[in-house]
N, C-alpha and C positions, 0 to 999 in steps of 0.2 A: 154793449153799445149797439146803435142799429142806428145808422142815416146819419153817423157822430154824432148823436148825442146817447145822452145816458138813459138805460132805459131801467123803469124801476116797476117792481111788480107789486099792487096794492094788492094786500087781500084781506077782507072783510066781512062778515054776513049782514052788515047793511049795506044796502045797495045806498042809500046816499051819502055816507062818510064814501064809499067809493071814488062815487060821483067829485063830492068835493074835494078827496085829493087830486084824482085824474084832472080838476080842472086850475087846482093851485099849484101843481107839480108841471102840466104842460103850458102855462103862463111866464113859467121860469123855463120855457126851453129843454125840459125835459120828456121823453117818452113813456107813455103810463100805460100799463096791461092788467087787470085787473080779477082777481080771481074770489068765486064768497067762500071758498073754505078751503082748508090744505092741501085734501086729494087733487083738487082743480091747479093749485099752486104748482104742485109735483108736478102735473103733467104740463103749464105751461113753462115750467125750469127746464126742462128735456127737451124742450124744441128752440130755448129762445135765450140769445145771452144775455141774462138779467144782471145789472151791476149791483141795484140795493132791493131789499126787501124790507116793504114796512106790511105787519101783520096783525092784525087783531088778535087776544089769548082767546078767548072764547067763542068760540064757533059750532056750530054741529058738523058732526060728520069728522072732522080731523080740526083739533086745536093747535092755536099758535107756538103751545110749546113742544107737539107734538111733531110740527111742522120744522122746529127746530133739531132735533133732536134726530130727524128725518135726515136735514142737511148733515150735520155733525156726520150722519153713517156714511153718506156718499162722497166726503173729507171735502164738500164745498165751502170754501171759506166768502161768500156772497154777505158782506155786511147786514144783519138784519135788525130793524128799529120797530120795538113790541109797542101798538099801542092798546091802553086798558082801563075799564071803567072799575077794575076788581083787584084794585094794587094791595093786597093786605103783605104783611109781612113777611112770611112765610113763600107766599107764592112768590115778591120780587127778589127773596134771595135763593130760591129755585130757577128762576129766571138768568139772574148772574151769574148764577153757579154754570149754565149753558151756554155763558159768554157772547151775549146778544150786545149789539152795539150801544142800541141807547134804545131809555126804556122811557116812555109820553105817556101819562094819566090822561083818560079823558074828564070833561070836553076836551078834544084836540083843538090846540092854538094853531091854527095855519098860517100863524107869523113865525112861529120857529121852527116848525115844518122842515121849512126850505132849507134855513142851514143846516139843521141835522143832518137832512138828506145831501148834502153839499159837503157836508164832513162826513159822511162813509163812503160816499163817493173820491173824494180825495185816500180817504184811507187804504179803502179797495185800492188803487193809484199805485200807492205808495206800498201796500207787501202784497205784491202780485210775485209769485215765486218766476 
């Protein structure tokens, strides 16, 4: 959290899903940081208390499930919601098998967005050790 509210880190290698999460996410009262790819993630997670992470799988440079699996080493339990234009079988139960919160095919609806985001934020809440 930062300023009480909840601050959530986009990361994406296009700059305008960024964009329109940052602006569907701080309409609903929430804070958005926004990173285009993992390595950038990492270093903004080490300076800033991030409650949910929604990530894109495919990026250059460090991928979202790389990025996952990053978390998993440094035993962050930070909710994270994968979104994907490349849901084939195989990679979404590699995905679960990583225990990512919830996983959004694109196009991304940014009508359901919010509760997602609204339910790992509750979750995070709820098993904060």
């Amino acid at each position: 959290m930062i300023n009480g509210k909840p601050l959530i880190l986009a990361v994406d290698d296009e700059e305008n899903i960024r964009n329109l999460i940052t602006y569907t996410l701080e309409a609903h009262d929430l804070e958005v940081l926004t990173a285009e790819n993992g390595k950038v993630a990492i270093t903004i997670l080490e300076h800033n208390p991030v409650d949910v992470i929604i990530t894109d799988l495919l990026m250059p440079s460090m991928t979202g499930l790389a990025l996952i699996r990053e978390m998993k080493k440094r035993k962050n339990s930070i909710p994270i919601i994968i979104i994907t234009a490349y849901g084939n079988t195989d990679m979404v139960k590699e995905i679960i098998a990583e225990g990512v919160f919830r996983l959004i095919e694109k196009p991304l609806d940014f009508e359901i967005l919010v509760p997602i985001v609204n339910d790992a934020i509750e979750y995070k809440k709820n098993n904060k050790k």
